[in-house]
N, C-alpha and C positions, 0 to 999 in steps of 0.2 A: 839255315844253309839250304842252298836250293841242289835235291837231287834228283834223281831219275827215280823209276818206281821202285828200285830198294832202297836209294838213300845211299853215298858212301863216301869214306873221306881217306885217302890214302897218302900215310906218313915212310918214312926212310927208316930203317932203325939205327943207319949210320948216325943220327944228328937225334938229339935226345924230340923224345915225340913232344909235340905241342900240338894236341887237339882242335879243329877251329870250331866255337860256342856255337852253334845256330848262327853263323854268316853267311851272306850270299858267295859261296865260289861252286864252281863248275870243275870238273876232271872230266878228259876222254877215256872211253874205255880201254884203250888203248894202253892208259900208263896200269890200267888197275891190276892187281892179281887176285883179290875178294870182296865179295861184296857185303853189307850187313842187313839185315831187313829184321826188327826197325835199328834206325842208327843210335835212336837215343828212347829212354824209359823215365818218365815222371811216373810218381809213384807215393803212395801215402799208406802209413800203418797205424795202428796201434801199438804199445812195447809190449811184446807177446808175441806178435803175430807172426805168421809164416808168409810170406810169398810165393808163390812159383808161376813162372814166367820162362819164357823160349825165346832162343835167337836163330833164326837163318841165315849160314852162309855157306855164298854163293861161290862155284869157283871158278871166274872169270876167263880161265886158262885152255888150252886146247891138250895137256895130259893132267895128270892126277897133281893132286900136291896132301903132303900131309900137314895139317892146321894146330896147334893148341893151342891154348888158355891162359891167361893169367890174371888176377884180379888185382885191381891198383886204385889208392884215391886218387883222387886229382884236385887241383886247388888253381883259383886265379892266376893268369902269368899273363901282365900287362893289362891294357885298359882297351885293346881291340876283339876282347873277345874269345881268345885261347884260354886253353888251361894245359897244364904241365901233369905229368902224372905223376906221382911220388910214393913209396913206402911209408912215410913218417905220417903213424898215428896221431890226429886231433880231435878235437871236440867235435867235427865234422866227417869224419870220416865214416867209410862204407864197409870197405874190404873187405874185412875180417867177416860181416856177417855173411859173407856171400859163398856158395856151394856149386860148384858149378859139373853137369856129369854130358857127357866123360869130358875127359882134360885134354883129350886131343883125337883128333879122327881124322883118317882120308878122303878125302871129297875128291869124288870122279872127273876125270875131264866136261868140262859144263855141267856139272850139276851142282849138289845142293845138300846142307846136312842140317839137321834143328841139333840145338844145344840147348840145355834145360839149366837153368840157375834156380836155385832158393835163395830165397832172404830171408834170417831167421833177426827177427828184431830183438834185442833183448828186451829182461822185464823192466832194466834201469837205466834203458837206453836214454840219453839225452833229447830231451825234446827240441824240434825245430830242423833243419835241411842235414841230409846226410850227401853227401854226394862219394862216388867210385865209378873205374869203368871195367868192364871188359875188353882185355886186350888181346886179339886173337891174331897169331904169327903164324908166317910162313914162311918155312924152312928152306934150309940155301938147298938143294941140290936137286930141286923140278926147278928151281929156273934161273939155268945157268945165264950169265951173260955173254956179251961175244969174245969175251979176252979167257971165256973156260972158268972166272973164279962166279961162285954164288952170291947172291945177292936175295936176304933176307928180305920180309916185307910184314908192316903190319897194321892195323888198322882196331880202332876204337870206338865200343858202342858206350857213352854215359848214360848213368845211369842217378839219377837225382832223386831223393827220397824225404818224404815229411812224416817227421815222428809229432802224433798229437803229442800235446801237452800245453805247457806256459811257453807260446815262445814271442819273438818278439821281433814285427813287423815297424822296420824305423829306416826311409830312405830321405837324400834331400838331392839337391840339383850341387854339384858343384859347380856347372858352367854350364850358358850358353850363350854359343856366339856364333855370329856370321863369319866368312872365310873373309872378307877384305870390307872396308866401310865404303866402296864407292865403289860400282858396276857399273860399266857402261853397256853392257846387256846381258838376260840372262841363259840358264837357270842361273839362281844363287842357291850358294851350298852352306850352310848351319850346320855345327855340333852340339851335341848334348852332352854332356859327360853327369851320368846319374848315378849317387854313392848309395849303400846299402849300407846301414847303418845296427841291422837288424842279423840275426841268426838264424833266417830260411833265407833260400833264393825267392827275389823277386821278377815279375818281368810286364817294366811300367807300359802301359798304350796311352795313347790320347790324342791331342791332335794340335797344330799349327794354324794361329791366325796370323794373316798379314792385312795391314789397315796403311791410307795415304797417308798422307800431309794433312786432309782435311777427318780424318778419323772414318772415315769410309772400308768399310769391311771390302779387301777384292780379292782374296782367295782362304779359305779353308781345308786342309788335305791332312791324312792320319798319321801317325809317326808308327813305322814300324818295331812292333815289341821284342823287344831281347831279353835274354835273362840274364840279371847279376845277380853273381852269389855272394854269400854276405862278407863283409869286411872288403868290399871290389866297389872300382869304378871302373864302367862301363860305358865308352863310347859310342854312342848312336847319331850317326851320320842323316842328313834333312835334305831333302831338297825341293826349292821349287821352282818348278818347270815353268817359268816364264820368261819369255824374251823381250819383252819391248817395257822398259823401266825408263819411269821419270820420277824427280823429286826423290823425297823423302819419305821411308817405307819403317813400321814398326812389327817388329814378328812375336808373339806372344804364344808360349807353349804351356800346355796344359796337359800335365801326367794325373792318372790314375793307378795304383797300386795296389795291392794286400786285397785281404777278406773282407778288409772294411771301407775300401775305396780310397783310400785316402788322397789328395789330392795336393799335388805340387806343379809351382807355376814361375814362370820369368820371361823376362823380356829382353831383347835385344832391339836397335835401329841400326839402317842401314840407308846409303843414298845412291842413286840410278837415274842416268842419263847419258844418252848417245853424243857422245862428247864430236866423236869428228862428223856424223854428221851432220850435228847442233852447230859443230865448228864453219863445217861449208856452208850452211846456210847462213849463218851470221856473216860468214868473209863475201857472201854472194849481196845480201842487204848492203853492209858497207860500201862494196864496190858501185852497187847502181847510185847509192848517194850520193857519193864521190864523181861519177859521171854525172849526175843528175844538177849536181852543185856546180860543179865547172863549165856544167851547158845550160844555168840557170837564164844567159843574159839572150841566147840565141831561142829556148824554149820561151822568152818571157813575149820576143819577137813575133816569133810563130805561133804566139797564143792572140796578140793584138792585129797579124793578117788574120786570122784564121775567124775572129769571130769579127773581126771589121766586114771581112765578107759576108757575115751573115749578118747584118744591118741593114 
């Protein structure tokens, strides 16, 4: 997710929150009421271990507001890259280890407060991704609306966590594919949908070849990395930025994954060509033949003056 220099994503509390994974969207500061800095925490332990780690927030507003806390897992919801936050303990979850002081504070008009979490890992914690987020509200009555009633607001730092041990790194491609099989120009736009197979989050890079009709390599460009967390399919969006397509076009991607590289790979085809103005040239040829053909007996004429006089 592309943010400014704190990073920030701001959700409704009317409408149950759905977090966006590391996507590209943009907010004006305008709609904001807090900011987070950093918005998201990767993080690796041993079972035992302690963490301590801080967050900054920012308070975007022109009076004071008072902010708390709340700690929440969060798990996949859909294949664009959200996640949903929820109460219900799993094999993944975070919450519970997490300590967070204090649980709520006043932040000044424009300014700013650190908040300190622990993460206390157990001895028998589960090995492989834990994921939870921080969820930090702002209370209805610093910012009223214009009809007099409040309007909550609240925003999410995740926080993604690797317990060593046995765990087990296992993804494959479920699809990909080009947006339509004929372009008549481009960019052309490909999907990827990449499954996690495995019990940490993953987040595949690699890169896009496209090859002619004749097997001629004429563009290579990288695939931006997302993370899927495990038991998810993950939509990663391609594109490449070319406009002038003829023939036939083969796209081969090529994922890299995990601690050990692993690599996965597929192929789509695709066909391109400027149809109307293929079209006008070809209705243009026809047309001179056609005159050419019906003026064959008067050209055949003017070819027997024309070189009689040079004799």
């Amino acid at each position: 997710m592309k943010f400014n220099k704190w990073g920030y994503l701001l959700v409704p509390t009317l409408v149950l929150l759905a977090v966006s994974f590391f996507t590209r969207q943009a907010w004006s500061q305008e709609s904001m009421g807090i900011a987070l800095s950093p918005p998201t925490f990767e993080l690796a332990a041993n079972p035992g271990d302690i963490l301590q780690n801080t967050i900054r927030v920012e308070n975007l507003n022109e009076v004071p507001i008072q902010v708390s806390v709340e700690r929440q897992n969060f798990t996949a919801l859909g294949e664009e890259g959200s996640v949903g936050l929820t109460e219900e303990e799993t094999a993944f979850s975070l919450a519970s280890w997490i300590v967070v002081t204090p649980e709520e504070a006043v932040i000044p008009a424009k300014g700013n407060f650190t908040f300190s979490f622990q993460t206390a890992v157990p001895l028998k914690a589960e090995p492989g991704g834990h994921f939870g987020s921080l969820v930090f509200k702002v209370g209805g009555q610093e910012m009223p609306t214009q009809t007099g009633a409040a309007v909550a607001q609240q925003l999410g730092s995740l926080i993604l966590l690797k317990v060593a041990g046995k765990t087990t790194e296992a993804a494959d491609i479920e699809s990909f594919s080009v947006e339509k099989s004929f372009w008549e120009y481009g960019p052309v736009d490909f999907e990827i949908r990449a499954k996690n197979n495995g019990n940490i989050h993953i987040k595949p890079q690699g890169t896009v070849t496209i090859t002619n009709m004749l097997g001629k390599e004429v563009a290579k460009f990288p695939i931006e990395s997302r993370n899927v967390l495990p038991g998810a399919i993950r939509k990663i969006p391609v594109t490449w930025h070319q406009k002038s397509l003829i023939g036939k076009y083969t796209a081969v991607i090529s994922l890299v994954y995990g601690t050990q590289n692993q690599i996965l790979t597929a192929s789509t085809t695709f066909w391109g060509f400027p149809y109307k103005i293929g079209g006008a040239i070809l209705l243009g040829l026809v047309i001179l033949f056609v005159l050419l053909y019906l003026g064959r007996k008067r050209i055949k004429l003017a070819l027997k003056v024309l070189f009689g006089k040079g004799k």
